[in-house]
N, C-alpha and C positions, 0 to 999 in steps of 0.2 A: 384436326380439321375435318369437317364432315361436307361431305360430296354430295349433290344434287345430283336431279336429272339433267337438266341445263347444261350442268358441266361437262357432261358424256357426250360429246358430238358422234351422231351415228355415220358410219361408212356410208358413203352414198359411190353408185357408178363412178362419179365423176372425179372422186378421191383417186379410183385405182388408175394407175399411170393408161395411155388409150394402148400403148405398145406392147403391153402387156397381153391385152386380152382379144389381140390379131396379130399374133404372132401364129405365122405358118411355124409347121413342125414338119421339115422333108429332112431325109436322111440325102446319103451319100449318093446313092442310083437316084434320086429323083423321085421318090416313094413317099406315099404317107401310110399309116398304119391306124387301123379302128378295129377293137374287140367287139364285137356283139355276144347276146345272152337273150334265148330263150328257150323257155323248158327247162328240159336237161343240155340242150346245143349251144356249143361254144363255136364260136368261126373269127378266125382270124384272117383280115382282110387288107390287103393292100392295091393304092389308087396310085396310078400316075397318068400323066396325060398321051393321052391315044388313040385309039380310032373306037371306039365301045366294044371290045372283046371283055367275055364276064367268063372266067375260067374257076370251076368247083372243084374241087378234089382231082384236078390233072384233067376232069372234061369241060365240054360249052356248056355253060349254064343250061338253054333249051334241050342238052339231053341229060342232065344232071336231075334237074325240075322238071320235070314229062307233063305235068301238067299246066296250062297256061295259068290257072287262080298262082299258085307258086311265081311262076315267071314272071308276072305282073307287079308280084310280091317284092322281088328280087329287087325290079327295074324302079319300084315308087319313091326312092330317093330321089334318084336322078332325075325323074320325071317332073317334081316338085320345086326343084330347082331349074328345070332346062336345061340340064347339062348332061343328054343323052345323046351317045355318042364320042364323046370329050375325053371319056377316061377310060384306060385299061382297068380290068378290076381282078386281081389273084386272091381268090379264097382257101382256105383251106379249114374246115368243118367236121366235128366230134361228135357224137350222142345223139341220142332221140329221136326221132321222127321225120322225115322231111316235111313236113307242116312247121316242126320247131327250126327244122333248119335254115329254109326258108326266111323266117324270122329272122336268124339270129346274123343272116347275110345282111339280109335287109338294117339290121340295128349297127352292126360293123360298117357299111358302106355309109351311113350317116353318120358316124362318127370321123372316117376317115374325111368325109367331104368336107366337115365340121373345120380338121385339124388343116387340111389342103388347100381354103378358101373359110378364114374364117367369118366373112361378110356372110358366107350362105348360114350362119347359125338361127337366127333369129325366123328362118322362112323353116326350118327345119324344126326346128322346137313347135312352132306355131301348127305344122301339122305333126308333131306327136311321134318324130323319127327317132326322138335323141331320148324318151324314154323307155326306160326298160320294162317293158310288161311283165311282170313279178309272180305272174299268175303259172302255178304246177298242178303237178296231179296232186291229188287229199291222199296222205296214207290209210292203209286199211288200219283199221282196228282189230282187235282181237275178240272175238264171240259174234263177229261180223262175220258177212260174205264179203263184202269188198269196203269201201271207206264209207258207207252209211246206209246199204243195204242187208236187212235181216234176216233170216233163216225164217221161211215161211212158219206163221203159230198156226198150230193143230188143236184144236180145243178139244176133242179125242181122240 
């Protein structure tokens, strides 16, 4: 028996049961939990509702991030959705740069928001929170100075 295209029905949205893909994911405490990723910085994040305390690595966010571009950075999930204020947010953060760190709060807190309120995905995707910026540093090469900078030529 040979098979057509016709006979393939393609998966559509409306296949996948709706329960499925707004299903809150809270643990025991009342917590949800979002990985972020950028750079070399991991930050693992957890949300539950509360009066807007953002706690980094055991401090407040504004002394963690000293700079406001950071801060701003931190707070633009919440800000996208309206829900500043609403949630407690416990991070805890590895690696890289606080530029990358920054990031990688900001990418975990929209995941968490994702997993906590899965209505808010579609406003979250739509401004760009739920992807992972994939962008690192270029390794250096070897007979280089750095990842595509050359040793000054001397013509004598």
């Amino acid at each position: 028996m040979q098979s057509t295209f016709e006979d393939l029905k393609p998966l559509k949205k409306k296949d996948v049961p709706s329960s499925e893909m707004t299903t809150k994911k809270i643990d025991a405490l009342g917590r949800t939990y979002g990985t972020g990723r950028r750079k070399e910085s991991v930050a693992r994040v957890w949300i539950r509702p509360g009066n807007g305390a953002i706690v980094v690595n055991g401090k407040r966010a504004p002394d963690y991030f000293a700079r406001s571009v950071l801060q701003a950075l931190v707070q633009q999930p919440l800000s996208v959705v309206n829900r500043i204020g609403c949630y407690d947010i416990f991070c805890t953060v590895k690696g890289g740069g606080l530029s990358g760190q920054a990031g990688a709060v900001r990418h975990g807190i929209s995941r968490a928001l994702v997993d906590y309120e899965p209505d808010l995905r579609s406003a979250l995707k739509n401004a760009g929170m739920l992807t992972r910026d994939s962008r690192t540093v270029e390794r250096k090469k070897y007979g280089l100075m750095k990842a595509r900078r050359s040793f000054q030529f001397s013509k004598r």
